[in-house]
C-alpha positions in Angstrom: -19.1 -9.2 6.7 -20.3 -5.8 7.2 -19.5 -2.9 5.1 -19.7 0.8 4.4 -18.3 2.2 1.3 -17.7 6.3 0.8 -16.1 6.9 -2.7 -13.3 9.2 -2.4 -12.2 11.0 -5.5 -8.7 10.1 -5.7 -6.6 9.5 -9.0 -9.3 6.8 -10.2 -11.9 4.9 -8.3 -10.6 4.9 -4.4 -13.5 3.6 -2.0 -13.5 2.8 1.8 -14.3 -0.2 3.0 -14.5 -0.9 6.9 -14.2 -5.0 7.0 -15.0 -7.0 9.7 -13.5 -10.0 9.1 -11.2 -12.5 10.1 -9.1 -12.9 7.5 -7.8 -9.8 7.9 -3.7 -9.1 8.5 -3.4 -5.4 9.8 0.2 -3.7 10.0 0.5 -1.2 11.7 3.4 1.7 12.1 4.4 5.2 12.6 6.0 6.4 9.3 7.4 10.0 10.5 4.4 11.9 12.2 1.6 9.8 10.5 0.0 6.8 12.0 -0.3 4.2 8.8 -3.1 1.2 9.1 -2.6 -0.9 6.6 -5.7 -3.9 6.4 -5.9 -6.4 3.9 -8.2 -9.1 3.4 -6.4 -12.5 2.4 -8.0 -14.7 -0.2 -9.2 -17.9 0.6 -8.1 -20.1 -1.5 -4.3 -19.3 -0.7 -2.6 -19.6 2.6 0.2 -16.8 1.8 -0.2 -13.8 3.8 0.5 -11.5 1.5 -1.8 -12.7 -1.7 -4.9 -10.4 -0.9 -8.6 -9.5 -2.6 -8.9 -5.9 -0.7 -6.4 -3.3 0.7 -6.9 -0.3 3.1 -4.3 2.1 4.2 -5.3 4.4 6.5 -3.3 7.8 7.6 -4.2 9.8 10.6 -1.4 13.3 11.0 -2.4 15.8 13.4 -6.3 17.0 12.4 -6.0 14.8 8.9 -7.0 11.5 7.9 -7.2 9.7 4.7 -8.0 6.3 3.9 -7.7 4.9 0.4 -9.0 1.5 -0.6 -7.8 -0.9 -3.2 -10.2 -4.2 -4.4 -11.2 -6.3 -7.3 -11.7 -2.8 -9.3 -8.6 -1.4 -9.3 -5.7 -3.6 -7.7 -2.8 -4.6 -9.7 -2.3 -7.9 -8.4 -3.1 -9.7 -5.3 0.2 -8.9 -4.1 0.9 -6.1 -1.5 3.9 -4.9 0.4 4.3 -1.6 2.0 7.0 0.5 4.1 7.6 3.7 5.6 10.8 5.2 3.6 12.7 7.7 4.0 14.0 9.8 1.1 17.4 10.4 0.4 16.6 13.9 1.7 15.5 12.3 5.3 11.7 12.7 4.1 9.2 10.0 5.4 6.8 8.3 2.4 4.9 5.7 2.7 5.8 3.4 0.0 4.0 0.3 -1.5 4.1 -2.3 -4.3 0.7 -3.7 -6.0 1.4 -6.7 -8.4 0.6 -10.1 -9.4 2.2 -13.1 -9.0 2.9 -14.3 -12.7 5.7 -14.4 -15.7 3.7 -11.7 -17.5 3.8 -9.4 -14.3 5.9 -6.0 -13.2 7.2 -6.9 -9.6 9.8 -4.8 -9.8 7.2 -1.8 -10.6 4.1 -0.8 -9.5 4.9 1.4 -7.0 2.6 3.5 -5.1 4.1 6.4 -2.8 2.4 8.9 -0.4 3.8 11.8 1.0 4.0 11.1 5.3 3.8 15.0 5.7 1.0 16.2 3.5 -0.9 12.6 2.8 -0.9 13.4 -1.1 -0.6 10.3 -2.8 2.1 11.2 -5.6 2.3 7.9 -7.2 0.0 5.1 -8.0 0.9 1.4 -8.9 1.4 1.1 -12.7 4.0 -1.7 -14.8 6.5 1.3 -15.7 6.9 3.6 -12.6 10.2 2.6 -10.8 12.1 5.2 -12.6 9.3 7.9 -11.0 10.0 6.1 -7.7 13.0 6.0 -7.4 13.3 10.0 -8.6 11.0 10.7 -5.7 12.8 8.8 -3.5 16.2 9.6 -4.7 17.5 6.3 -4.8 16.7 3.1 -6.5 13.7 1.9 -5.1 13.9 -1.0 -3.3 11.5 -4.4 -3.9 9.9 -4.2 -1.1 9.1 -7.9 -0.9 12.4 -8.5 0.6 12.9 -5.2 2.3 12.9 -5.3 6.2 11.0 -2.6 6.6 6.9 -3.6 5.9 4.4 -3.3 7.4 3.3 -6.9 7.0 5.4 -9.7 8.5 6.1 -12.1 6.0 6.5 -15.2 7.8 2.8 -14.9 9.5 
């Protein structure tokens, strides 16, 4: 597998990672104006599609692009779920959950939420956030496991 890495200085340690793999599971989706790539690598050992070692989201709006890249260094869990969301005010985000798979672990929390418009990430996974994303979003946040609207189709 070939990689380059570029650190990007984003809210902790963010890197890029261009994978050529294939155990990769892309989605891919227009959330307002923004193109969002969304590639994660699956782990071996398990069969679910959505229990992965490495994420990258990728956002490309007019002239700007940003790519932020989540692996063994500072993922949550090996769970990921993503969704373009609208606000309550008809704003686009680009919404995702980061947990693990566990008694012990938030799955209702962890959200992560970047702004469509200007590609500033305002909120990164942590085990007490849903209050903060569902303020931002103006609505209880939904677990996006079971929301329709992902990225990633579950029954891959």
């Amino acid at each position: 597998m070939a990689c380059l890495k570029i650190i990007v200085g984003l809210i902790g340690l963010l890197s890029f990672d261009l994978s050529f793999a294939s155990d990769n599971i892309i989605g891919k989706s227009m959330c307002g104006n923004a193109l969002v790539e969304i590639v994660g690598i699956k782990y071996h050992e398990n069969y679910e599609t959505h229990a992965l070692q490495s994420v990258t989201i990728t956002i490309s709006r007019h002239n700007k692009k940003r790519v932020i890249h989540f692996n063994e260094n500072n993922m949550r869990g090996e769970y990921f779920h993503a969704a373009c969301i609208e606000s309550k005010k008809k704003h686009p985000y680009i919404v995702f959950q980061n947990y693990c798979g566990g008694s012990g672990c938030r799955d209702l929390d962890n959200y992560g939420i970047i702004d469509a418009v200007s590609l500033k990430t305002l909120l990164l996974p942590s085990d007490n956030n849903r209050k903060q994303a569902s303020k931002i979003l103006g609505f209880e946040a939904p677990f996006l496991y079971r929301d329709e609207r992902t990225f990633f189709d579950k029954h891959k």
